[in-house]
Backbone as ProteinMPNN parsed JSONL, in Angstrom:
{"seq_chain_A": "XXXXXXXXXXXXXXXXXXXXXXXXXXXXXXXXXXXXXXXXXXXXXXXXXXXXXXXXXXXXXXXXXXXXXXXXXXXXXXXXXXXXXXXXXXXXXXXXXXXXXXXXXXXXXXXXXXXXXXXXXXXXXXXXXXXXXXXXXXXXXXXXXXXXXXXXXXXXXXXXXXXXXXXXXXXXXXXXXXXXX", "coords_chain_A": {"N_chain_A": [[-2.821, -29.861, -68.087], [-6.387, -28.813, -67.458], [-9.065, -29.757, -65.677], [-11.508, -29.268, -66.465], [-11.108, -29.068, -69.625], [-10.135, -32.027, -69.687], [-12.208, -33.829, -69.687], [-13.156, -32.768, -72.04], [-11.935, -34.318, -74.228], [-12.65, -36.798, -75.995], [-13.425, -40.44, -75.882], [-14.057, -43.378, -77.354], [-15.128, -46.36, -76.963], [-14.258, -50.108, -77.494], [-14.225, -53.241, -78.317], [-12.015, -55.724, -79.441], [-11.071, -59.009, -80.301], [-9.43, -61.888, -79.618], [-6.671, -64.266, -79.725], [-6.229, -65.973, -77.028], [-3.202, -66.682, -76.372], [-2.16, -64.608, -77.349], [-2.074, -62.31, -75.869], [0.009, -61.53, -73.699], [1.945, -60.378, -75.751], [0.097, -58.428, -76.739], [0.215, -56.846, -74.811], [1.694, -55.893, -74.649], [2.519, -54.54, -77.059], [0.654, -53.88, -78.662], [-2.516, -53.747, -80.643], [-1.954, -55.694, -83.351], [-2.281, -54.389, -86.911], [-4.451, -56.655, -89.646], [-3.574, -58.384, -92.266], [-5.883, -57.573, -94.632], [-8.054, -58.726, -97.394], [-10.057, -57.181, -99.518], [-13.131, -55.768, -101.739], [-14.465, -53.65, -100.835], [-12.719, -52.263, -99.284], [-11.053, -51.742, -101.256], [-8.777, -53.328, -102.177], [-5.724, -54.613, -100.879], [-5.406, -53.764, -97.271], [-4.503, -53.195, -94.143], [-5.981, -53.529, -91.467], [-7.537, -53.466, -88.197], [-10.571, -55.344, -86.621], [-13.475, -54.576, -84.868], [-16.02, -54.115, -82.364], [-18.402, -52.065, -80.844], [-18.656, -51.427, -77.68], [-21.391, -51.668, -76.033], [-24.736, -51.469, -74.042], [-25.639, -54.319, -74.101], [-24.635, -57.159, -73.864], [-23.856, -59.542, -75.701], [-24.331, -58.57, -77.981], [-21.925, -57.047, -78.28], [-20.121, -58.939, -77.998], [-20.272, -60.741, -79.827], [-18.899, -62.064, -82.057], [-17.572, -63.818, -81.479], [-17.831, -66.576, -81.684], [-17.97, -67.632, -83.708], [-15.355, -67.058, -84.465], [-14.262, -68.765, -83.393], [-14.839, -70.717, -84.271], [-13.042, -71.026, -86.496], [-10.818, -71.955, -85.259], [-9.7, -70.848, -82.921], [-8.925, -71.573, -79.633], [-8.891, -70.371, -76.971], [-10.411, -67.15, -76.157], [-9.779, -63.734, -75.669], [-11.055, -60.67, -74.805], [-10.153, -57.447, -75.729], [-10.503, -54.617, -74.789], [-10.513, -51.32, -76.028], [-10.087, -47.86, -75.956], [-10.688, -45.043, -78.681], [-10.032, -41.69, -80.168], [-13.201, -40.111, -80.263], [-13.696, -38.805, -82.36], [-12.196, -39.893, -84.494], [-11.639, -41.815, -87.824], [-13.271, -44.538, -88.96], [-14.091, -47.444, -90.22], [-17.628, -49.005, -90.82], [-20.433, -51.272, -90.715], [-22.286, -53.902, -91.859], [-20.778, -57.469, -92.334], [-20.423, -58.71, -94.414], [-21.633, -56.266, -96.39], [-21.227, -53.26, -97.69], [-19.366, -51.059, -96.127], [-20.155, -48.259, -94.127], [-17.915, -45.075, -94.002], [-17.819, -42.963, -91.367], [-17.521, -41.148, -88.181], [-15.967, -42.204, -84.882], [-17.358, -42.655, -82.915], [-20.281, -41.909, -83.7], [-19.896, -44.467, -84.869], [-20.183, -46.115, -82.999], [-22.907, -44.938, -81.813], [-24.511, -45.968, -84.384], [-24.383, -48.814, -84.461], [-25.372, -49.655, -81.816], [-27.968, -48.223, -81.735], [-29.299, -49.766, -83.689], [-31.559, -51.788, -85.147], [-31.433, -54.886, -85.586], [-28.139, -55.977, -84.959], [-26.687, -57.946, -85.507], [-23.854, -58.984, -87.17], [-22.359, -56.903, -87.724], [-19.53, -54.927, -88.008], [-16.775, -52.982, -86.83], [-14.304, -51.271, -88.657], [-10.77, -50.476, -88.166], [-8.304, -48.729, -89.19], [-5.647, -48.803, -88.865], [-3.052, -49.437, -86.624], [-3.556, -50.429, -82.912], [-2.178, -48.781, -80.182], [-0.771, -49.975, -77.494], [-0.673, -48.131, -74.856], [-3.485, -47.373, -75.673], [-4.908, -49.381, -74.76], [-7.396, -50.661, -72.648], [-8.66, -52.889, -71.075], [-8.058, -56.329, -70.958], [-9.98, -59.501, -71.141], [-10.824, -63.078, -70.237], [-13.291, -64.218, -71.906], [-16.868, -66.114, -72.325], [-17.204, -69.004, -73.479], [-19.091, -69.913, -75.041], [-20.549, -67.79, -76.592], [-22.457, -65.784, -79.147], [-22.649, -66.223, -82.696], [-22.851, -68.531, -84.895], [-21.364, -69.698, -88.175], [-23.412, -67.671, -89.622], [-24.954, -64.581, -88.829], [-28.332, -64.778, -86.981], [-28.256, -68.074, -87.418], [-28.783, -69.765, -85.736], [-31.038, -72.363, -84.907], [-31.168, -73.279, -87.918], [-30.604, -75.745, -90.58], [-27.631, -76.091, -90.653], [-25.251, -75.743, -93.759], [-24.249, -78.986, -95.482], [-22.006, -79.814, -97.203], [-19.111, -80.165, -98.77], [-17.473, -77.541, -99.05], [-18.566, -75.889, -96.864], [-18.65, -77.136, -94.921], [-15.722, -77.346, -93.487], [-12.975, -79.808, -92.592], [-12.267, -80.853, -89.105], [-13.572, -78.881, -87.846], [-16.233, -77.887, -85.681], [-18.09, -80.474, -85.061], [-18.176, -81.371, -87.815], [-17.978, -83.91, -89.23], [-20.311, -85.421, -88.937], [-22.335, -83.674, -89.733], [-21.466, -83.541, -92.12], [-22.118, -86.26, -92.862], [-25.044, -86.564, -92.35], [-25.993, -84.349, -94.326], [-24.887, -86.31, -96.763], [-26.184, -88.669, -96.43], [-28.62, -87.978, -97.277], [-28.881, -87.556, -99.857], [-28.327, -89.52, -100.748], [-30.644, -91.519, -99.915]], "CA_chain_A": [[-4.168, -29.767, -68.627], [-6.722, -28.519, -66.837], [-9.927, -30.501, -65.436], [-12.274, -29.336, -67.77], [-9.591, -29.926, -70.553], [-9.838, -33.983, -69.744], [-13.394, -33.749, -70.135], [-13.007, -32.474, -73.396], [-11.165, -35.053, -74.842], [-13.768, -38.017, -76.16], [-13.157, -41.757, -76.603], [-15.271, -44.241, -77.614], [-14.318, -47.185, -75.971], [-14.6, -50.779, -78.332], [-13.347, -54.468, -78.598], [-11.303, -56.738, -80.225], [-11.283, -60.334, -80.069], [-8.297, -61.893, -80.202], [-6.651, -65.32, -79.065], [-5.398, -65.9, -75.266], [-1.88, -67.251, -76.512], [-1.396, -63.029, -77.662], [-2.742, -61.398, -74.799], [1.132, -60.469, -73.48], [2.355, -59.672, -77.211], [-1.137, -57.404, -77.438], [0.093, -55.786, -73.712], [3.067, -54.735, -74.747], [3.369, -53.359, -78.578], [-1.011, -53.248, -78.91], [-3.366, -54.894, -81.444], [-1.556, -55.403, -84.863], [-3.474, -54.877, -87.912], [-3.878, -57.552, -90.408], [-3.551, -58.332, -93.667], [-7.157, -58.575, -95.574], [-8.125, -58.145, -99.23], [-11.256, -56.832, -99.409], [-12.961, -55.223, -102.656], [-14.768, -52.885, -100.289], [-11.574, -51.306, -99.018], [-10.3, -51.111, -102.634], [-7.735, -54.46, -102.422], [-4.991, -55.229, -99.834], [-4.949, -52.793, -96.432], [-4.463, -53.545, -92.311], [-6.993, -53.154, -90.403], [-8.377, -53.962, -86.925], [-11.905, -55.794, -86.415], [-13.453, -54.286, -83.365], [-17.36, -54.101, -81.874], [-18.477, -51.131, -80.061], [-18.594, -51.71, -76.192], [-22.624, -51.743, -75.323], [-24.968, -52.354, -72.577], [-26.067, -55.611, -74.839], [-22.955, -58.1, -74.132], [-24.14, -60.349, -76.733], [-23.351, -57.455, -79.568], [-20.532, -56.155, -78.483], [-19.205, -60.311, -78.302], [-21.436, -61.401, -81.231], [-17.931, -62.715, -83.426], [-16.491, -65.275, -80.539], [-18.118, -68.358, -82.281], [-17.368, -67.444, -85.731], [-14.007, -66.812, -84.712], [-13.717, -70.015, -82.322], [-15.096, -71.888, -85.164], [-11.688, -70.939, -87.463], [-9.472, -72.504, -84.779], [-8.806, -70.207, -81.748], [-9.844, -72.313, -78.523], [-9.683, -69.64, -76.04], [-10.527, -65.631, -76.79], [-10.009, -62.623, -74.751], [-11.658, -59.289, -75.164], [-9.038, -56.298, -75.728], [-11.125, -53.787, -74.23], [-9.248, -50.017, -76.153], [-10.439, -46.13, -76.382], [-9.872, -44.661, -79.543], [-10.789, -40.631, -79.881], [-14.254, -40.025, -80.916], [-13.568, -38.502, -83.959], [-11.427, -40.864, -85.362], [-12.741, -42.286, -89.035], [-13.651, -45.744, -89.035], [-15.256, -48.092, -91.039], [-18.657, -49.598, -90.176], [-21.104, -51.788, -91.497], [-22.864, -55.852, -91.796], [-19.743, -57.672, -92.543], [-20.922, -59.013, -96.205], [-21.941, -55.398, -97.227], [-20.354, -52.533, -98.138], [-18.679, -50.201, -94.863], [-19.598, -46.607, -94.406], [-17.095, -44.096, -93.545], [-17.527, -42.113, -90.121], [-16.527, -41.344, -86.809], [-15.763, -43.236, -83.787], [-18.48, -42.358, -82.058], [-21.187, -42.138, -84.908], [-19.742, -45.818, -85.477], [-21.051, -46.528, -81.445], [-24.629, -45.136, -82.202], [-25.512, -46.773, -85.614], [-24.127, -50.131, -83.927], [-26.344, -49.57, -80.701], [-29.472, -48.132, -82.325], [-29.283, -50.873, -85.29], [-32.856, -52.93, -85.205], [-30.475, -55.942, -85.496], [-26.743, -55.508, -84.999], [-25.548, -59.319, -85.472], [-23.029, -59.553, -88.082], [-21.805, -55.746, -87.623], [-18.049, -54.79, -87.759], [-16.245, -51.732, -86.843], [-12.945, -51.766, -89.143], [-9.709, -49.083, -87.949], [-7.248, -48.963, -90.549], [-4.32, -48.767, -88.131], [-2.381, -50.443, -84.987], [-4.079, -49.861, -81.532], [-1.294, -48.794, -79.559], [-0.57, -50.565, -76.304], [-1.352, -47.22, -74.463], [-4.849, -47.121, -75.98], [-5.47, -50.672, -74.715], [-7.803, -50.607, -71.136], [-8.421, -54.112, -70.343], [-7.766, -57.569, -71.362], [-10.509, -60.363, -70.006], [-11.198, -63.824, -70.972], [-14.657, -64.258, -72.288], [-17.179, -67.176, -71.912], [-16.969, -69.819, -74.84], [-20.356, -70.072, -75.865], [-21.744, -66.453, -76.887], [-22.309, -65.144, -80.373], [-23.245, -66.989, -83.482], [-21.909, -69.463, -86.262], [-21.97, -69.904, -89.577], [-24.123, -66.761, -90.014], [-26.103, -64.089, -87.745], [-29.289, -65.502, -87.428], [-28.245, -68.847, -88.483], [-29.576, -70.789, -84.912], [-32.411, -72.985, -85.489], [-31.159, -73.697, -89.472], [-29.873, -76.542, -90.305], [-26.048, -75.735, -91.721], [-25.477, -76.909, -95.111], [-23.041, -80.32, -94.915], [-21.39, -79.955, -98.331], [-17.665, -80.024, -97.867], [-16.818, -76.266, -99.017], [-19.159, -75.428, -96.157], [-17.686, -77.916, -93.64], [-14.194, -77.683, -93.368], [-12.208, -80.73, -91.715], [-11.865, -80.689, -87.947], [-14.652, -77.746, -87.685], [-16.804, -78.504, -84.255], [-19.295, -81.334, -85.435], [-18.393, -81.175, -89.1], [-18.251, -85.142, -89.615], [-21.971, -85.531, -88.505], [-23.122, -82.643, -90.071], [-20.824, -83.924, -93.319], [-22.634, -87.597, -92.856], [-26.092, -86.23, -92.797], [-25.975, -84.084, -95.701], [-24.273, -87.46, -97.716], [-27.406, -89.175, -96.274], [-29.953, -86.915, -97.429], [-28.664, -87.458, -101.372], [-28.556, -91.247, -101.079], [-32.095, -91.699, -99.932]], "C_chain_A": [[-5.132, -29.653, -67.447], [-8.235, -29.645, -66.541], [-11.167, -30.416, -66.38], [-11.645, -30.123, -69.098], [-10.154, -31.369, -70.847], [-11.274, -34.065, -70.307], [-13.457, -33.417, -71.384], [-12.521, -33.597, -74.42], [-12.44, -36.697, -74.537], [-13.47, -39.257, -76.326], [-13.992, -42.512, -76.277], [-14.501, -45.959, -77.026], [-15.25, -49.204, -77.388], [-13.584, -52.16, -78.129], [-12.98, -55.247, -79.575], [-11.264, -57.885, -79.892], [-10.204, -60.761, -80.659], [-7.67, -63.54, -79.233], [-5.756, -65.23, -77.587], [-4.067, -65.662, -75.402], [-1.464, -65.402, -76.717], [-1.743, -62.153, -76.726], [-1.057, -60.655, -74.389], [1.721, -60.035, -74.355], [1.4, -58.239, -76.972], [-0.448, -56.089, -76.015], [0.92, -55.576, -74.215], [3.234, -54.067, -76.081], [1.562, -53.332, -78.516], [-1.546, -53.794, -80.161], [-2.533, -54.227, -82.679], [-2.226, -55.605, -85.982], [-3.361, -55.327, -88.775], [-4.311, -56.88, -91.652], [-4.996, -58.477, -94.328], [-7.328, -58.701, -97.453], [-9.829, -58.574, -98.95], [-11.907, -56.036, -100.923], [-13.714, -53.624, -101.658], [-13.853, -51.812, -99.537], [-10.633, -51.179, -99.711], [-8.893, -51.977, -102.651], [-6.697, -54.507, -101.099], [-4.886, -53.673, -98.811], [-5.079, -53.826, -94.826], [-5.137, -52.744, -92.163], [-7.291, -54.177, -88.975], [-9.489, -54.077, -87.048], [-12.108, -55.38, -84.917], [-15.131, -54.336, -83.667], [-17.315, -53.17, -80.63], [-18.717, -51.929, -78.93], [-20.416, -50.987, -76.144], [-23.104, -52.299, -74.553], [-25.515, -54.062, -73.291], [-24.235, -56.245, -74.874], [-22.767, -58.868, -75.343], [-23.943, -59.584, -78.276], [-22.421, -57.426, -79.602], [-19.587, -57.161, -78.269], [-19.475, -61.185, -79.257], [-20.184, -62.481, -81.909], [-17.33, -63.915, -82.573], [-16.832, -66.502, -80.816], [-17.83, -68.308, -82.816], [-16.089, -67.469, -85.558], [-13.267, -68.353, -83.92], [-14.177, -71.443, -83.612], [-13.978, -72.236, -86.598], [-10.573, -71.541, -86.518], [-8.947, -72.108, -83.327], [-9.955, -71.082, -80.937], [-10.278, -71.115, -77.775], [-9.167, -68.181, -76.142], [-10.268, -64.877, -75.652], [-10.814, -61.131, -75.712], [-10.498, -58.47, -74.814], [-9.813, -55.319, -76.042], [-10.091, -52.01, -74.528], [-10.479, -48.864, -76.818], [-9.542, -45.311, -77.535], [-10.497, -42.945, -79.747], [-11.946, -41.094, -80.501], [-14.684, -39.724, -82.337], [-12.71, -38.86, -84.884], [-12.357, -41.54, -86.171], [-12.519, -43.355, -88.914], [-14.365, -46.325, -89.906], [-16.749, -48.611, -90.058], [-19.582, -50.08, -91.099], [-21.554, -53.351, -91.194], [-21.014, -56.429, -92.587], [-19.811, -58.593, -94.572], [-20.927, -58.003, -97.258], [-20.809, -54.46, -96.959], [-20.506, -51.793, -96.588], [-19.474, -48.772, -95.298], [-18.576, -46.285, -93.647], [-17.612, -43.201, -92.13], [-16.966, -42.193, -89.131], [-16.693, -42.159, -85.942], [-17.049, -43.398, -83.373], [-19.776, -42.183, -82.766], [-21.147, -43.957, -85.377], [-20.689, -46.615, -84.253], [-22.572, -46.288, -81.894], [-25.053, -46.029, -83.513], [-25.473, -47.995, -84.933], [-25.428, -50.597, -83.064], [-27.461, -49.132, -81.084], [-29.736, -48.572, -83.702], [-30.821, -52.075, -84.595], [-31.993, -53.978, -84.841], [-28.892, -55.832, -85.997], [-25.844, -56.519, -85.284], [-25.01, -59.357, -87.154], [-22.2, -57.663, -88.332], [-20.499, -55.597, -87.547], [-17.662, -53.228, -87.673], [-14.932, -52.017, -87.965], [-12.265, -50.715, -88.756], [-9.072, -49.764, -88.66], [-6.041, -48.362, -89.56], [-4.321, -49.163, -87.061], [-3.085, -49.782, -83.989], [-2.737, -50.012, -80.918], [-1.577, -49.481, -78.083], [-1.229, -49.679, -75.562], [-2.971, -46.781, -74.353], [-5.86, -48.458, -75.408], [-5.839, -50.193, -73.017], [-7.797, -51.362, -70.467], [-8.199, -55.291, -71.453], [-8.467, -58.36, -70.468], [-10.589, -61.56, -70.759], [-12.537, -63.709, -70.948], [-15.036, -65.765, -72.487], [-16.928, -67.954, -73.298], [-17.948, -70.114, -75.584], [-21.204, -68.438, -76.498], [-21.356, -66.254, -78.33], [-23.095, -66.826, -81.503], [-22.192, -67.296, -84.537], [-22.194, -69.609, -87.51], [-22.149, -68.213, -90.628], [-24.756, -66.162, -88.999], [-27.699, -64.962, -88.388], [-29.79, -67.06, -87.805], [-29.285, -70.113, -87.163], [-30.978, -70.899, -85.18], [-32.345, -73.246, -86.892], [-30.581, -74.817, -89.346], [-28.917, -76.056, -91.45], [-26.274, -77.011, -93.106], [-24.32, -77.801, -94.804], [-22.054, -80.433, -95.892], [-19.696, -79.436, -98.188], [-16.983, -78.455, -98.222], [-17.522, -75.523, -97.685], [-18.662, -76.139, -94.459], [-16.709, -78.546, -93.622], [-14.18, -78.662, -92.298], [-12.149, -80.469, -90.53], [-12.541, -79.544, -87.055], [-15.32, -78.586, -86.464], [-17.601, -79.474, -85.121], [-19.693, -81.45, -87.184], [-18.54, -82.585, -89.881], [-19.838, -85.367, -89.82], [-22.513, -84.943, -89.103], [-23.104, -82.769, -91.958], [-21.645, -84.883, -93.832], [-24.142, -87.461, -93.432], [-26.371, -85.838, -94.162], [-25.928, -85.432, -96.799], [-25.622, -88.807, -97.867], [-28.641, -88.837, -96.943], [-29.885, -87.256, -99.13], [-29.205, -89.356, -101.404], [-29.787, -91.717, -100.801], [-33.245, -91.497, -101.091]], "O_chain_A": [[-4.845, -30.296, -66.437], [-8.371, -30.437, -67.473], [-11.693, -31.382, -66.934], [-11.689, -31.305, -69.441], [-10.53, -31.785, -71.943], [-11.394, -34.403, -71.485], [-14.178, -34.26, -71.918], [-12.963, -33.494, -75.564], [-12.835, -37.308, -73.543], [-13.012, -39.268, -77.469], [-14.639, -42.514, -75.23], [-13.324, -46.261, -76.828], [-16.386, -49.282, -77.856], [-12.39, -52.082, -77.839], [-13.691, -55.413, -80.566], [-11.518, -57.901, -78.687], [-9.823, -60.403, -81.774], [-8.229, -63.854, -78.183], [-4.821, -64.485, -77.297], [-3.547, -64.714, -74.812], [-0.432, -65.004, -76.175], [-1.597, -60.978, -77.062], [-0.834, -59.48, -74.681], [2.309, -59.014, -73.999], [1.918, -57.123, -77.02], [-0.554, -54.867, -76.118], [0.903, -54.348, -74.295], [4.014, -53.124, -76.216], [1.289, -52.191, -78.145], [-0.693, -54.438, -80.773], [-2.383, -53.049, -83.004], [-2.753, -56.688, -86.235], [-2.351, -54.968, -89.38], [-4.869, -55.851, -92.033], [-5.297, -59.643, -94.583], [-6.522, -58.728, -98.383], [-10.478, -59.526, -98.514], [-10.926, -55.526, -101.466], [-13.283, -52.528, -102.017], [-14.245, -50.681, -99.252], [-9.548, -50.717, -99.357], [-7.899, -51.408, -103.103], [-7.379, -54.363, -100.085], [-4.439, -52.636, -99.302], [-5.656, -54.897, -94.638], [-5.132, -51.561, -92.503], [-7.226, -55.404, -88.912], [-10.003, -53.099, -87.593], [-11.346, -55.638, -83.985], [-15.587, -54.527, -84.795], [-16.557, -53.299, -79.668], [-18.987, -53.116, -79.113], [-20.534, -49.765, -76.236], [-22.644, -53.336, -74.075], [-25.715, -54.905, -72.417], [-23.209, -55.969, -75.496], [-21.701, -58.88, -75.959], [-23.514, -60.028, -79.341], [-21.746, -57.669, -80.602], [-18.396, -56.852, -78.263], [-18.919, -62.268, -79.435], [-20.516, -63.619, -82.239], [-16.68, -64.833, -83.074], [-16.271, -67.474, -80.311], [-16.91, -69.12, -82.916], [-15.462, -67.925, -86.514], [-12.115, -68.784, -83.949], [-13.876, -72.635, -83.684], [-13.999, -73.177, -87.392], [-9.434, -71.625, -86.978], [-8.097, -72.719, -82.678], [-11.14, -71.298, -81.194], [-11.441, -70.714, -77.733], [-7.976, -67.878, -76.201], [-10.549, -65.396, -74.572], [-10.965, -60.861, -76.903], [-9.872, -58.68, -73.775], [-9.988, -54.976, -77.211], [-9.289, -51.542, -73.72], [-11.33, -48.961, -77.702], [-8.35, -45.004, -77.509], [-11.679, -42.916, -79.403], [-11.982, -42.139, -81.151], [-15.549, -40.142, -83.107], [-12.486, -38.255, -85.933], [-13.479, -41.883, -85.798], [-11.322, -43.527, -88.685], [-15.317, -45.725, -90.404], [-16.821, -48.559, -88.83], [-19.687, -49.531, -92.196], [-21.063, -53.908, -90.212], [-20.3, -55.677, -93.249], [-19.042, -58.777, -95.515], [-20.576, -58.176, -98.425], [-19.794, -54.664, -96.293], [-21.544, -51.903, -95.935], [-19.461, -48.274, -96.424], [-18.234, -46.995, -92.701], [-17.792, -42.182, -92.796], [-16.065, -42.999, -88.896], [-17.601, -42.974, -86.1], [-17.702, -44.418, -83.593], [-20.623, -42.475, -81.922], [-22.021, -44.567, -85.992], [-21.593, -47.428, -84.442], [-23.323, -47.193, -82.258], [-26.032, -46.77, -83.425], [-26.601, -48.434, -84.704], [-26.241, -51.477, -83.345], [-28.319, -49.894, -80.639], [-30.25, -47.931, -84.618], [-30.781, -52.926, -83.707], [-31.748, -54.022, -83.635], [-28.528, -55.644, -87.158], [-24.624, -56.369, -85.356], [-25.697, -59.702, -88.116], [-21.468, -57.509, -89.309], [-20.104, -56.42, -86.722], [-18.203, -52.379, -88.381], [-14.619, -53.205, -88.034], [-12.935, -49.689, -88.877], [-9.092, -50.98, -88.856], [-5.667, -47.216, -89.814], [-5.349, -49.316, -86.402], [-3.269, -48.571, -84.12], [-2.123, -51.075, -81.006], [-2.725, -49.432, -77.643], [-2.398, -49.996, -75.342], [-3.553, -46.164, -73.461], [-7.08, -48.57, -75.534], [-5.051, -49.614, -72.269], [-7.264, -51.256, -69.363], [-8.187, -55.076, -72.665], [-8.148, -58.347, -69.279], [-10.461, -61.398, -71.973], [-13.048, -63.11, -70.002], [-14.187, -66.623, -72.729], [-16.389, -67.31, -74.199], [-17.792, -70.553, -76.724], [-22.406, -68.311, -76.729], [-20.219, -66.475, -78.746], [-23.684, -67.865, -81.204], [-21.181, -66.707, -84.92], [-23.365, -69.641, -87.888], [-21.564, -67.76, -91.612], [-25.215, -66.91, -88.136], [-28.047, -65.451, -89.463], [-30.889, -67.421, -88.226], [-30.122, -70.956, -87.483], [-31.818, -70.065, -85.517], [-33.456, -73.491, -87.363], [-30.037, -75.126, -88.286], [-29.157, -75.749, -92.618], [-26.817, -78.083, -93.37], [-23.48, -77.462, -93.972], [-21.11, -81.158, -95.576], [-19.285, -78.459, -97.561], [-15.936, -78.195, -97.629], [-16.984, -74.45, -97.412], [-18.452, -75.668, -93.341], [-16.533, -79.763, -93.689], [-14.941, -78.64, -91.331], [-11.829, -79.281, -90.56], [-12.225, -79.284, -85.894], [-15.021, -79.763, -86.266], [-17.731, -78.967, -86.235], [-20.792, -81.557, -87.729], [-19.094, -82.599, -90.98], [-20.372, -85.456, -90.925], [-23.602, -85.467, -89.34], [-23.944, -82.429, -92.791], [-22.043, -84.756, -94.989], [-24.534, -87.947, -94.493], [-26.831, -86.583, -95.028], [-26.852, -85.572, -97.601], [-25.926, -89.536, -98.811], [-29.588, -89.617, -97.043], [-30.978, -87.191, -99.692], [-30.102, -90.024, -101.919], [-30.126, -92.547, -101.645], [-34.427, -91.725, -100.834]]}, "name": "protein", "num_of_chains": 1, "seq": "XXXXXXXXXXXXXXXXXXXXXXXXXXXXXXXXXXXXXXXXXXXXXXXXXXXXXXXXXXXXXXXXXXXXXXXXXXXXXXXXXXXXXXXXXXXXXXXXXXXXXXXXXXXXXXXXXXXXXXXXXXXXXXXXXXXXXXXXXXXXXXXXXXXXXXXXXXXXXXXXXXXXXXXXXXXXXXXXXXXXX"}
């Protein structure tokens, strides 16, 4: 292939978030996609959760609390180029996905007023090959609960604060306080 050629060939470059303990699983076979059930993707399919790669770090790591708040201590970023014109989902993670390309999925993301709670979805395995880097990432970035949610106070009611959750006793106590008064 010729030098132009390479140039030709587009990829949008995007992360995954994923726990430390799989980082040499992820290097060698590449991000496997799970199980969800969704009504928005019409009942049970695999997919990958990814966030476009922008100059805003805080977007493109927005899910590392939410996801540190289900259990994983420590995250890496799985930094993978997928073509440009590969179809993807995209969308707020509550609402309904549109359909386009890779790279159409990068701009709405990046020129979104507010981008916190955004998801890319690929409906198939990132191959090992497609994977660029693997880093750990800091432990505090992104948001909990909800985008937006700092400065609220979380509700304390126990479908809302699962067992063993960061500060869910206290947060449990209060609430229980707040009735009995």
């Amino acid at each position: 292939m010729d030098h132009d050629a390479c140039w030709a060939i587009k990829m949008a470059l995007f992360v995954h978030l994923a726990s430390e303990n799989d980082s040499d699983s992820i290097r060698r076979t590449g991000i496997k996609p799970r199980r969800i059930l969704s009504d928005a993707l019409e009942g049970y399919e695999r997919v990958v959760f990814a966030m476009p790669v922008t100059d805003n770090f805080y977007v493109s790591h927005q899910w590392l609390r939410e996801l540190k708040r289900n259990g994983q201590r420590s995250i890496v970023g799985v930094y993978f180029r997928i073509p440009d014109d590969e179809t993807v989902l995209v969308g707020h993670y509550n609402q309904a996905h549109a359909e386009m390309s890779a790279s159409e999925a990068v701009g709405a993301v990046f020129n979104s007023e507010n981008a916190e709670g955004y998801e890319v979805i690929i409906r198939r395995k990132i191959d090992a090959t497609e994977i660029h880097d693997l880093k750990r990432l800091p432990h505090v970035i992104g948001w909990r609960y909800f985008p937006g949610s700092h400065g609220h106070t979380p509700c304390g009611c126990p479908v809302c604060q699962r067992r063993g959750e960061i500060n869910s006793q206290r947060i449990r106590e209060a609430y229980e306080k707040a009735f009995a008064d």
